[in-house]
N, C-alpha and C positions, 0 to 999 in steps of 0.2 A: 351907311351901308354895313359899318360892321353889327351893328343889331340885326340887320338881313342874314348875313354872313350866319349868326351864331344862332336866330331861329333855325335854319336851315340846316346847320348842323344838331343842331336838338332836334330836328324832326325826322333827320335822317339815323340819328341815336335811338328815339324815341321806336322805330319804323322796324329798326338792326335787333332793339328788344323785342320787342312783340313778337315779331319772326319766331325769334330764340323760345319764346314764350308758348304759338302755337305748337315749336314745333316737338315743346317738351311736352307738355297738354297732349299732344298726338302720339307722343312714344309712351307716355302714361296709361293711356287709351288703350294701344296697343299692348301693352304690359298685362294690362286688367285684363284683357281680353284672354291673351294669352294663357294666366293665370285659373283664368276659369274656366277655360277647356280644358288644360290641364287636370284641373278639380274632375271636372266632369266625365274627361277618358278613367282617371282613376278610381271615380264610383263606378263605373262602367266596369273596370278590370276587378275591381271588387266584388261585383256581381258574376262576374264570369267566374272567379274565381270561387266562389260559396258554392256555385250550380256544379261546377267540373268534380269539388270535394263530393257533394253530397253525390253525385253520380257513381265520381270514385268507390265511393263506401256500398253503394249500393251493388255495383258489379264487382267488392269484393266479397259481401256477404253471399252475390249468386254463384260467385267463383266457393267458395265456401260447404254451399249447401252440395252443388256437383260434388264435390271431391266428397262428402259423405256420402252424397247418393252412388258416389262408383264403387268408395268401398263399400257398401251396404251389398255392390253385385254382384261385386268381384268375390264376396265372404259365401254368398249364395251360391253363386258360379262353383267355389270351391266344394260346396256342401252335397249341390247335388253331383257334381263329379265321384265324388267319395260312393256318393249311397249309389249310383250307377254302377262304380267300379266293384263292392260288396254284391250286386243283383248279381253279376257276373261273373264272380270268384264263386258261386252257390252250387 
């Protein structure tokens, strides 16, 4: 019996590993997975992030172009007030 005894203690050894073994294989699993969503949210924010820059730039060159177009009105605004206020002083 002790040869029973000590298969059954190996097999319940044998039984104790395996477990241990899917159940690192399973957190490995989960790791990689993890791993690569990870990856994958961060190309994701990389892309967000290029698109939000290139936007940026663009509504600053339009913010840009306004502010020359207002002073361009505001310089006219003033020119013809001048040549109005000359018709007037005649």
């Amino acid at each position: 019996m002790p040869a029973e005894t000590t298969v059954k203690a190996a097999l319940e050894a044998l039984n104790k590993a395996l477990n241990q073994l899917d159940n690192e294989v399973d957190r490995q699993v989960d790791a990689s997975r993890s791993a690569t969503e990870a990856a994958e949210e961060l190309g994701r924010m990389i892309e967000d992030r290029s698109r939000i820059a290139l936007e940026l730039d663009q509504a600053q060159d339009r913010s840009n172009r306004l502010e020359e177009a207002n002073r361009e009105v505001s310089r006219r605004l003033v020119t013809a007030m001048e040549t109005i206020r000359a018709v007037l002083d005649r």
